[in-house]
C-alpha positions in Angstrom: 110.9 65.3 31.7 111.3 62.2 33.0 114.7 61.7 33.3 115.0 65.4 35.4 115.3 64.7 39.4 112.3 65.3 41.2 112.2 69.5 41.8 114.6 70.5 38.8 113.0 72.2 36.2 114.7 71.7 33.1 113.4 74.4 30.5 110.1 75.6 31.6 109.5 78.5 34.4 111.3 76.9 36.9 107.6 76.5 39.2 109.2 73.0 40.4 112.3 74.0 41.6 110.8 76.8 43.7 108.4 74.6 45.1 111.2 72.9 46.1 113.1 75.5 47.4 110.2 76.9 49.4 109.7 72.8 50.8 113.2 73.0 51.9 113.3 76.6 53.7 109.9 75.3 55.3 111.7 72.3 56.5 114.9 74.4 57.6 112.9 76.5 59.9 111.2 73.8 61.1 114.4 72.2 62.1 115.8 75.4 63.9 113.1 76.6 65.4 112.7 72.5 66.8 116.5 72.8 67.1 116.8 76.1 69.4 113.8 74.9 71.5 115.8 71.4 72.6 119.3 72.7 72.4 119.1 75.0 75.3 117.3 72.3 77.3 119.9 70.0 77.0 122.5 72.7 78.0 120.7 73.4 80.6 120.2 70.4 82.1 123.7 68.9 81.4 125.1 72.5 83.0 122.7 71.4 86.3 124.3 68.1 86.1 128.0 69.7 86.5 126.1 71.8 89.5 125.1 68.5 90.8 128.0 66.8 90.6 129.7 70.0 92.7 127.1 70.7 94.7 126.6 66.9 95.7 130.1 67.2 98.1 127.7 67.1 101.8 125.9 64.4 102.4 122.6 65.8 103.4 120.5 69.3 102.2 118.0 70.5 104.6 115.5 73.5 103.7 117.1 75.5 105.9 120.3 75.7 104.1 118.7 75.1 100.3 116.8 78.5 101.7 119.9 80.5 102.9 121.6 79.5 99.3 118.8 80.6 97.2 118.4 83.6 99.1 122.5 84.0 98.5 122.0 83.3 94.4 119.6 85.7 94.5 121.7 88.6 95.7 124.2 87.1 93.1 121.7 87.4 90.3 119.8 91.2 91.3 122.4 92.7 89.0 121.0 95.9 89.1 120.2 95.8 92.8 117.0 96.8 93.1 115.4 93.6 94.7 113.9 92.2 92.0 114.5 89.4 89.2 113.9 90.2 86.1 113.6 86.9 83.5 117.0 88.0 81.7 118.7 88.0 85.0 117.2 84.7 85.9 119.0 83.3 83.1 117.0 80.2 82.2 116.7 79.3 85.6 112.7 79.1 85.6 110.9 78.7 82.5 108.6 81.2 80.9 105.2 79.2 82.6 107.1 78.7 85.9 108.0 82.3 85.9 104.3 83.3 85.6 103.3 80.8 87.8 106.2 82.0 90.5 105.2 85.9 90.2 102.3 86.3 92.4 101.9 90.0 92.3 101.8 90.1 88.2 104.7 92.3 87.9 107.1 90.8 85.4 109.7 90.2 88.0 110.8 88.2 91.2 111.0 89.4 94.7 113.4 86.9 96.5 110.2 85.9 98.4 108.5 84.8 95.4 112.2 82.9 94.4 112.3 81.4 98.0 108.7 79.9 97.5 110.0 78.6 94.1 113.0 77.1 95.8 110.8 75.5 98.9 108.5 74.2 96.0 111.5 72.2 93.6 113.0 71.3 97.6 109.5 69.4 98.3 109.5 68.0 94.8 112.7 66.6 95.2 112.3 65.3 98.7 110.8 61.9 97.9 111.6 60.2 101.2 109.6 63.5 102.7 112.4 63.6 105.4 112.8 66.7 105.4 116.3 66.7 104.2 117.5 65.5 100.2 120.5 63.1 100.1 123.0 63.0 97.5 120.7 60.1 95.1 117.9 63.0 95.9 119.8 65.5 94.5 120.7 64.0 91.0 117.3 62.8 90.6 115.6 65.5 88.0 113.7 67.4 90.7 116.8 67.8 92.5 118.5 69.2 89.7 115.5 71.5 89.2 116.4 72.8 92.7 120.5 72.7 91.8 119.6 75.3 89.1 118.3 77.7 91.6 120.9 77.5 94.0 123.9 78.0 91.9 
């Protein structure tokens, strides 16, 4: 008919209208899944941000101490104590590529020697003066919040 909106079937099996409804659900889940794949991103990085803006109160980071407070957040994080990271207990802290990439023995989990390397790593990434030492402007660049997210 032509007066009927587009996707309303008006008499007739009523074909249109599921086509329609299908083309929304399609849609829907489209949106979600695009949805739940940028949300926690952005809660992530605005929850590094508040890290930054705490962690920012010295004026200077060496590897040293970025090293002694990973190794701390890791003894914070082994909740069941038995040395090891699992991703769940990592809480979003690496990504699911970065976790492969940081587990060099292939076991599904973190030894806090494989999180130190992963914390010297984002330390080097975010040192862009190569000082040996990140600054506070160092720290709230993107690679310094990278490093935030490990250490608290």
């Amino acid at each position: 008919m032509r007066g009927a909106p587009q996707g309303c079937a008006v008499g007739g099996s009523g074909e249109e209208f599921l086509l329609m409804s299908r083309r929304h659900v399609i849609y829907g889940l489209i949106a979600v899944t695009v949805g739940g794949a940028i949300l926690p991103a952005c809660t992530t990085s605005r929850h590094a941000e508040r890290s930054a803006r705490r962690s920012v109160a010295f004026d200077l980071l060496d590897l040293a101490q970025a090293r002694a407070a990973g190794s701390a957040q890791f003894d914070v994080l082994d909740l069941d104590h038995n040395k090891k990271l699992t991703r769940t207990e990592l809480a979003g802290r690496l990504n699911a590529l970065e976790f492969i990439d940081a587990d060099r023995d292939f076991d599904g989990r973190l030894s806090k020697t494989e999180y130190l390397a992963v914390v010297d790593q984002r330390f080097k990434a975010a040192d862009a003066n190569r000082n040996g030492s990140l600054d506070a402007q160092e720290l709230r660049s993107p690679a310094g919040l990278r490093l935030l997210r490990l250490l608290s």
